[in-house]
C-alpha positions as CSV (number, residue, x, y, z in Angstrom):
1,X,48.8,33.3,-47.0
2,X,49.5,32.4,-50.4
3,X,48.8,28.9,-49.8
4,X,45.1,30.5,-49.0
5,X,44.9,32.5,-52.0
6,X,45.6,29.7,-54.6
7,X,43.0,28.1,-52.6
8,X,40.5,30.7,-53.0
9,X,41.7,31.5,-56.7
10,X,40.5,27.6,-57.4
11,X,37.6,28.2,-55.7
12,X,36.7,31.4,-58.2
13,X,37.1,29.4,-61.3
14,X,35.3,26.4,-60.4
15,X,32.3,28.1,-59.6
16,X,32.8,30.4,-62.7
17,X,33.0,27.8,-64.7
18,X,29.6,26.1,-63.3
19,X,28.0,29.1,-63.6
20,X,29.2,29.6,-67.7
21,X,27.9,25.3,-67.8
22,X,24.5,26.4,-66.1
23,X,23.7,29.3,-68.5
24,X,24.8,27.0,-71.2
25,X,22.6,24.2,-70.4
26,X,19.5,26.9,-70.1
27,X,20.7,28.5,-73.6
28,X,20.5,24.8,-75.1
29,X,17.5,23.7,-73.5
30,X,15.4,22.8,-76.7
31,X,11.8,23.5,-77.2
32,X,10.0,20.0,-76.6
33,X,6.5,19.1,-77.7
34,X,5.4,19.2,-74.3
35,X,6.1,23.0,-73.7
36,X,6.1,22.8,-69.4
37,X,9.3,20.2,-69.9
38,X,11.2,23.0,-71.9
39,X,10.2,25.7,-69.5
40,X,10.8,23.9,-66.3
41,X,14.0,22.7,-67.7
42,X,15.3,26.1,-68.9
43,X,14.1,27.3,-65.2
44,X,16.0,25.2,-63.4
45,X,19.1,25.5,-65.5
46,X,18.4,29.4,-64.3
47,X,18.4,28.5,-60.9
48,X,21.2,26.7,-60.8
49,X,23.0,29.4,-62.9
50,X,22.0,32.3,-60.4
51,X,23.6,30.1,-57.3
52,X,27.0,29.5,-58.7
53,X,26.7,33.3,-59.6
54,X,26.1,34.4,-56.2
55,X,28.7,32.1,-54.9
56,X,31.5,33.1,-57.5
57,X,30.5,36.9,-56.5
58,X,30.8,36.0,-52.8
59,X,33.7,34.0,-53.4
60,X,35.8,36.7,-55.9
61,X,34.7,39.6,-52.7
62,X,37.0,37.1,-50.2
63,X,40.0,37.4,-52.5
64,X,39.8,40.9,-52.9
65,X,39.4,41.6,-49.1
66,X,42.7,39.0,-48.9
67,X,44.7,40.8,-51.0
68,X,44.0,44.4,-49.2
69,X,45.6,42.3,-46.3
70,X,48.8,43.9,-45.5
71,X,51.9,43.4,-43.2
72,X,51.7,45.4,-40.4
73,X,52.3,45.2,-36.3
74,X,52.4,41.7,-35.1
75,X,52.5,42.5,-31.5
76,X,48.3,41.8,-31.6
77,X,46.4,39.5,-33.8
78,X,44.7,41.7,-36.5
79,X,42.9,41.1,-40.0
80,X,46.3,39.0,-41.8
81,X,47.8,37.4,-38.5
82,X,48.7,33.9,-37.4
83,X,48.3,33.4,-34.3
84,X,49.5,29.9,-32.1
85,X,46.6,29.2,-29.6
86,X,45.6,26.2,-27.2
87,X,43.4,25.3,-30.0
88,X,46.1,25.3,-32.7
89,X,46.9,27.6,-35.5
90,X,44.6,30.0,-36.6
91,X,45.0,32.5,-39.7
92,X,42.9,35.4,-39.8
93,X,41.6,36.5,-43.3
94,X,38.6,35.0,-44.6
95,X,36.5,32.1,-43.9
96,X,38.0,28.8,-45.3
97,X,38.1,26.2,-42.4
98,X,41.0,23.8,-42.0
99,X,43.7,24.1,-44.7
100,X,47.0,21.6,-44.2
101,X,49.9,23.0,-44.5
102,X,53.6,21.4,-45.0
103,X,54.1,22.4,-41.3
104,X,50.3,21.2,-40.1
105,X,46.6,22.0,-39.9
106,X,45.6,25.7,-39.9
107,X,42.2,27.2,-38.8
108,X,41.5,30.0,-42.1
109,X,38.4,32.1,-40.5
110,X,37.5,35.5,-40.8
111,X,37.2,38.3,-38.0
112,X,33.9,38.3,-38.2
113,X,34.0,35.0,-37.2
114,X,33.1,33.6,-33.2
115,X,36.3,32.7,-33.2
116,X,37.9,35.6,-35.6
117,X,36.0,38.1,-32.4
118,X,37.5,36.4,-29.7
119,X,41.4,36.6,-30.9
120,X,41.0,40.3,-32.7
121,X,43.3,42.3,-30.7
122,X,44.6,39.7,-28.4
123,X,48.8,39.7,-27.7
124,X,50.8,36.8,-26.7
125,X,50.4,35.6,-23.1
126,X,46.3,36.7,-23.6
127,X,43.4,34.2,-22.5
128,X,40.5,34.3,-24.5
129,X,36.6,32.6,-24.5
130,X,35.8,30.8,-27.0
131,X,32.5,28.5,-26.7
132,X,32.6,29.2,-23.3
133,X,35.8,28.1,-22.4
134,X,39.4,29.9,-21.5
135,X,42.4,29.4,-24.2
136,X,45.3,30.8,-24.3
137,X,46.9,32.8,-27.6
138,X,50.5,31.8,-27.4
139,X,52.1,33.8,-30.3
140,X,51.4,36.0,-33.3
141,X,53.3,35.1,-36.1
């Protein structure tokens, strides 16, 4: 998990710091003598700025919904959980995709996700469908 939140903490500061270069470059955008240059300049800086905003809000909402993750019951996958499946490992917490690990590749995706849905509340020993085919959770971790 922690591996994750590093991750994610990375993440948060490279978009905050593209959003603070984006508002710069519209703060510094000088008047020209052709005032449509300055204007579309300054609005695209904007645009730019207001996408890396979004994305550092979106991105700083996943690491506070990681760290409200906490132990619990591993007898069922749940919101925190590895689980071993047919399909390999798969952490559920937020959506990151494949993270490598010293011990191999890991599946990060969120409960929300297709795949989050179909192992929520599975135990060990439980098949689920997945893109329309059986697999077979193996262990929560």
């Amino acid at each position: 998990m922690e591996l994750v939140r590093d991750r994610l903490q990375a993440a948060v500061i490279a978009a905050k710091q593209a959003m603070d270069a984006s508002q710069e470059a519209a703060n510094s955008e000088g008047k020209s003598s052709m005032g449509d240059k300055y204007e579309t300049g300054r609005a695209m800086a904007q645009i730019d700025r207001d996408m890396y905003a979004q994305r550092y809000d979106q991105l700083k909402g996943e690491l506070e919904a990681l760290d409200r993750i906490t132990a619990g019951d591993s007898s069922s996958a749940r919101l925190g959980s590895l689980v071993k499946t047919s399909l390999g490992y798969v952490l559920l917490a937020v959506s990151m995709g494949v993270v490598e690990t010293d011990w191999g590749k890991v599946l990060v995706v969120s409960t929300q996700s297709p795949l989050g849905r179909a192992v929520l509340g599975r135990q060990a020993g439980d098949v689920f469908v997945f893109q329309g085919k059986g697999h077979k959770l193996s262990a929560v971790l």
